[in-house]
C-alpha positions as CSV (number, residue, x, y, z in Angstrom):
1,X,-39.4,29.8,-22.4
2,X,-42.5,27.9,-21.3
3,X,-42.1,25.7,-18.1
4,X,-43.0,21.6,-19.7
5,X,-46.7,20.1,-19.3
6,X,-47.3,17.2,-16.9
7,X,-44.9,18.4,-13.9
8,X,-45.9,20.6,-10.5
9,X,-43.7,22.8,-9.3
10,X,-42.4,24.7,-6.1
11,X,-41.6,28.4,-5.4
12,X,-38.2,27.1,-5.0
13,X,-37.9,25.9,-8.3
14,X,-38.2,22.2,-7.4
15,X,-40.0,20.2,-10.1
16,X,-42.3,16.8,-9.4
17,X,-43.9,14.5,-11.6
18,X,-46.2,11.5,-10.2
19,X,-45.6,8.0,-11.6
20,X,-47.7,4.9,-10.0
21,X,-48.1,6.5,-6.7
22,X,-43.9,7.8,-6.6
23,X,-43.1,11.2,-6.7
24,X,-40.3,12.2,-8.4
25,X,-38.2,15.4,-7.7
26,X,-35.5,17.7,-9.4
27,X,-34.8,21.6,-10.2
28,X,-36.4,23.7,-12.8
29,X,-34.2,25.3,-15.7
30,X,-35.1,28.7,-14.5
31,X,-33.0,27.2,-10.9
32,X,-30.2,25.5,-12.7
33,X,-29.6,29.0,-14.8
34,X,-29.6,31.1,-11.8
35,X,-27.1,28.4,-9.8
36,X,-24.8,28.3,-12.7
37,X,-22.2,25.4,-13.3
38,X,-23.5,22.5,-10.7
39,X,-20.4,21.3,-9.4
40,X,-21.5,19.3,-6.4
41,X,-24.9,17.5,-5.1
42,X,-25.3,16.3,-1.8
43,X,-28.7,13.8,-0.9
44,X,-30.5,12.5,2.0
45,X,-29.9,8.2,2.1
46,X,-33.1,6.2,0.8
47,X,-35.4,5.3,3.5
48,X,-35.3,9.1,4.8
49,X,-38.7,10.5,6.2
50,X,-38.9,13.8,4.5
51,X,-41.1,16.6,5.6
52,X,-42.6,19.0,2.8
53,X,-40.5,22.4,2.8
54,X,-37.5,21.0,4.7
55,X,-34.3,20.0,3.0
56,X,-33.5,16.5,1.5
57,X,-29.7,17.9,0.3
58,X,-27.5,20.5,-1.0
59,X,-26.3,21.7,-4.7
60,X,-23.4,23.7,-5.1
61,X,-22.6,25.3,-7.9
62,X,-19.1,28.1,-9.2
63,X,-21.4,30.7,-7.7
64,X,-23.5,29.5,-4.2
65,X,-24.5,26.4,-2.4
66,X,-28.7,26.2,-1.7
67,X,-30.8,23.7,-0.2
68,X,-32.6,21.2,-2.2
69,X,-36.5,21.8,-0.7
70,X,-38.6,18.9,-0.6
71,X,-42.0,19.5,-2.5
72,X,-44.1,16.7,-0.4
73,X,-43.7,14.8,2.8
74,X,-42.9,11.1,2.1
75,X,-39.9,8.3,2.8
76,X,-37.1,8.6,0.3
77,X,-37.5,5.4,-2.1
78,X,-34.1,6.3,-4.3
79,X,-31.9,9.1,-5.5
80,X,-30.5,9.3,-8.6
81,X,-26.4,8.0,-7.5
82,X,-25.0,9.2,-11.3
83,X,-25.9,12.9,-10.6
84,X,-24.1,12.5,-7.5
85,X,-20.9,11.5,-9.6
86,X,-21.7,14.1,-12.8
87,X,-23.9,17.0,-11.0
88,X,-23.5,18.6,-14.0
89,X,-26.0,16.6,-15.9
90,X,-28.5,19.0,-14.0
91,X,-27.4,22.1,-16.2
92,X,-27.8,20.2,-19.4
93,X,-31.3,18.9,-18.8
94,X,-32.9,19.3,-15.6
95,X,-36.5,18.3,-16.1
96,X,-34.4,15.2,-17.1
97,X,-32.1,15.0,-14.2
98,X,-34.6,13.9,-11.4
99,X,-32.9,13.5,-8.0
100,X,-34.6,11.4,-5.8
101,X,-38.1,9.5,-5.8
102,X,-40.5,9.5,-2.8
103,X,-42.7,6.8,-1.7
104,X,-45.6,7.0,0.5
105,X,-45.7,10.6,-0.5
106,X,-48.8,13.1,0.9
107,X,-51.2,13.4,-2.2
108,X,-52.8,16.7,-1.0
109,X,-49.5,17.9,-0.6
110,X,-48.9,17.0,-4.7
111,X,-52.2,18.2,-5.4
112,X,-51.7,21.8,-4.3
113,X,-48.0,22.4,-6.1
114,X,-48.5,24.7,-9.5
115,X,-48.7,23.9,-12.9
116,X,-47.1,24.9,-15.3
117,X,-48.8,27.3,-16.7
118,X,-49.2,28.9,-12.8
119,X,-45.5,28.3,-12.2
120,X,-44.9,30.5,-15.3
121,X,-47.3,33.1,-14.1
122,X,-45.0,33.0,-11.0
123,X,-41.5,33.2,-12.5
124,X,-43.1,36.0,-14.6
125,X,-43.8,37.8,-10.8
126,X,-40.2,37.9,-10.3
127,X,-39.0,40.3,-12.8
């Protein structure tokens, strides 16, 4: 299945999509499927200085808990509170399910994630 037009993407299977000048952030389907059933989310606070690679929370699914990896550096303008009451939101629709939204975010940073079409190419590398 081809990975949806008009969003970047990390090796770590973190999705963004800019929207006036925010940045906002959530996993791929290929990451939910490999997780399994999301039970938990944890998130940084709103107002957070994140740094591009580091974390900005945990998700914890029946199988493993990962670290959520931040795709650009920025402040942390909001995260999405309902997916920290029903994480499992995520494995229904998580190009839907965005996490949190980052202001003041570094452009070049955004600039240089894949597209689709290269995040595809990328999966596809995986085997």
């Amino acid at each position: 299945m081809a990975s949806p037009e008009g969003y970047s993407y990390t090796k770590e299977h973190e999705w963004a999509k800019e929207e006036n000048g925010v940045i906002t952030v959530g996993i791929t389907d290929y990451a939910q499927n490999h997780l399994g059933d999301i039970v938990y989310l944890d998130l940084v606070e709103p107002g957070t200085e994140i740094q591009k690679g580091k974390s900005f929370g945990t998700i914890e699914s029946v199988k493993a808990a990962e670290d959520l990896y931040s795709p650009v550096s920025g402040v942390v303008d909001s995260i999405n509170e309902g997916l920290k009451e029903n994480p499992e939101k995520i494995n229904s629709d998580p190009m839907g399910s965005w996490m949190l939204k980052i202001k003041d975010a570094n452009k070049d940073e955004f600039k240089s994630m894949m597209n689709a079409s290269s995040y595809d190419e990328y999966l596809g590398s995986l085997g």
